[in-house]
C-alpha positions as CSV (number, residue, x, y, z in Angstrom):
1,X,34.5,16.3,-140.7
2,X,34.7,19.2,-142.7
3,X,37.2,20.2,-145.5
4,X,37.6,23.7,-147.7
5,X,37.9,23.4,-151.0
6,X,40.9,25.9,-150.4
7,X,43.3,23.2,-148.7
8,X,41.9,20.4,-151.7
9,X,43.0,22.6,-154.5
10,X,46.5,22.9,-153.1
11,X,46.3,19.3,-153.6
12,X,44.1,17.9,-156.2
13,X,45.4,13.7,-155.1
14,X,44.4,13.9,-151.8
15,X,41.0,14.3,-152.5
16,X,41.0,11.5,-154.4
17,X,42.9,9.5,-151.2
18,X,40.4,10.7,-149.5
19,X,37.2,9.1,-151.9
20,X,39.2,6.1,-152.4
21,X,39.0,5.5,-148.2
22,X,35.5,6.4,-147.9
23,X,34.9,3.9,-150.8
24,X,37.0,0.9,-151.0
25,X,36.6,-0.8,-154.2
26,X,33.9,-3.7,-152.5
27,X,31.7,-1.4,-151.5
28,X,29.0,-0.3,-153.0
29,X,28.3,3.7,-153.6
30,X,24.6,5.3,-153.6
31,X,24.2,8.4,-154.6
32,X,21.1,10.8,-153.5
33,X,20.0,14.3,-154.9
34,X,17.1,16.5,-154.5
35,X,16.2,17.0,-157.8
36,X,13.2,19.4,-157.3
37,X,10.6,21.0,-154.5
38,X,7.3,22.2,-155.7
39,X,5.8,24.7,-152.6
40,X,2.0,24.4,-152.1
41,X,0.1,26.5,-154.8
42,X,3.1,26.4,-157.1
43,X,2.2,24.8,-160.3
44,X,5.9,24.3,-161.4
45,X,8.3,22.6,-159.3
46,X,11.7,24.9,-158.5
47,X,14.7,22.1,-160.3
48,X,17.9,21.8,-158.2
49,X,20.3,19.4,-160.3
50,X,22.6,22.0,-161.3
51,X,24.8,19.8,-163.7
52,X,23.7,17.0,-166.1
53,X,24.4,14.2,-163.5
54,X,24.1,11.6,-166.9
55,X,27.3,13.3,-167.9
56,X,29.7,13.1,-164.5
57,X,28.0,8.9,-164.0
58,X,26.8,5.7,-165.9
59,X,23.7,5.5,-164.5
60,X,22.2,2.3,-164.5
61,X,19.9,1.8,-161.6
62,X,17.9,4.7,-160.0
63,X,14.6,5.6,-158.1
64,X,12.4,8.6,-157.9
65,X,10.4,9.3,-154.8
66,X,8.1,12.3,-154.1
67,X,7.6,13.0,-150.6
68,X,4.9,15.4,-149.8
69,X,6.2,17.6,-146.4
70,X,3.3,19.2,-144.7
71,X,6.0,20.9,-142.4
72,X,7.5,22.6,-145.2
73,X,4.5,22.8,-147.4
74,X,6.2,21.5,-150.1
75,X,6.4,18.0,-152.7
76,X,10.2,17.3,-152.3
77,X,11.1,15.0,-155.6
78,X,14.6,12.8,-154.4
79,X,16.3,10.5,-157.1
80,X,18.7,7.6,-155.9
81,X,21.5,6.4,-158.7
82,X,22.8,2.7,-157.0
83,X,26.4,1.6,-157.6
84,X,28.1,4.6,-159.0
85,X,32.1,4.3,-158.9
86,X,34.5,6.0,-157.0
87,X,36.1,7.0,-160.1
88,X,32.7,8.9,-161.3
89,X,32.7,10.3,-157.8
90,X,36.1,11.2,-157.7
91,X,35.1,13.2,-161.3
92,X,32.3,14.8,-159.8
93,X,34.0,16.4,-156.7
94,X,36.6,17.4,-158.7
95,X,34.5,19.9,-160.6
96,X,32.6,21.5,-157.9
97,X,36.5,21.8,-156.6
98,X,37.3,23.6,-159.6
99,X,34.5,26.2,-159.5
100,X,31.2,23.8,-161.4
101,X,28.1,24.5,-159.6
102,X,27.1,22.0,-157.4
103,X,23.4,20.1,-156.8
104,X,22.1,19.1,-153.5
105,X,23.9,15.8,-154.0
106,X,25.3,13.1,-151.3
107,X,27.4,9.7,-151.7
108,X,26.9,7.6,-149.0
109,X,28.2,3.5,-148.6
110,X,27.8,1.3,-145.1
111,X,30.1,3.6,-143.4
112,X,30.0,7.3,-144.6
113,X,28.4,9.9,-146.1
114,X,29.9,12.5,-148.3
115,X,28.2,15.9,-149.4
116,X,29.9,18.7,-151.7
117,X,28.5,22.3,-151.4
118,X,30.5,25.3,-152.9
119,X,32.6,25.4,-150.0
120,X,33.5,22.7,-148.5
121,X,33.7,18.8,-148.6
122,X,31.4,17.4,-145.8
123,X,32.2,13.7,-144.6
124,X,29.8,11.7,-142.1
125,X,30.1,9.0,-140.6
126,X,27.4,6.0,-138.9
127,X,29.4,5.2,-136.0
128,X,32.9,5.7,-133.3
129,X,35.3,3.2,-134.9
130,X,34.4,5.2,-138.6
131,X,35.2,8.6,-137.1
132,X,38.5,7.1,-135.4
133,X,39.9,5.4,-138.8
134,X,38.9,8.5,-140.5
135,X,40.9,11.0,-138.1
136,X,44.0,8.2,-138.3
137,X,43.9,8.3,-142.0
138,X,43.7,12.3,-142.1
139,X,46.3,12.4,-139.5
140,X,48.3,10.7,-142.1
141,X,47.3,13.0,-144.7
């Protein structure tokens, strides 16, 4: 499902319907970002986080991984932040709406997956009966 910013700035609450469905208050939200790629024979890495994610979440609980892709001939350098709130992600869509630059981020629970890019709003999610109660509750609107 995809979703321009255009229609969510017409109406800043139904973005935040929208979050608050995706993450009902029991369950718990991940967030994961590529912070950086280094290409082979590179000696500094090229940084993606484009805001200070410290200042849009609490973070409390996070992992770094470097993952060295021979297919892309690059060191690709992920972070995960565990159990950020719908609130803080609510906040941080909310400023890539409004024009803040975004990083290569994604919020994903048990059941969807939600990526903000310049454009548009980008929801995924892991099976049928997700994709049906997400259409019925966007039918709704």
């Amino acid at each position: 499902m995809v979703i321009l910013h255009q229609e969510l700035k017409e109406c800043a609450g139904f973005m935040q319907r929208i979050i608050t469905f995706l993450f009902e208050e029991d369950s718990r939200i991940d967030l994961t970002f590529l912070k950086s790629y280094m290409p082979y024979g590179f000696k500094k890495p090229r940084f993606f986080e484009k805001q200070a994610l410290h200042q849009s979440f609490v973070i409390r609980n996070w992992k770094e991984e470097y993952l060295d892709r021979q297919e892309t001939e690059a060191v690709l350098h992920y972070a995960t932040v565990k159990s950020v709130s719908s609130v803080e992600v609510f906040q941080y869509v909310k400023g890539i709406i409004i024009g803040k630059q975004p990083s290569l981020i994604a919020f994903y629970n048990d059941h969807y997956m939600l990526d903000v890019n310049s454009d548009e709003v980008v929801i995924i999610a892991k099976n049928k009966e997700d994709i049906h109660a997400l259409r019925k509750f966007l039918q709704k609107g």
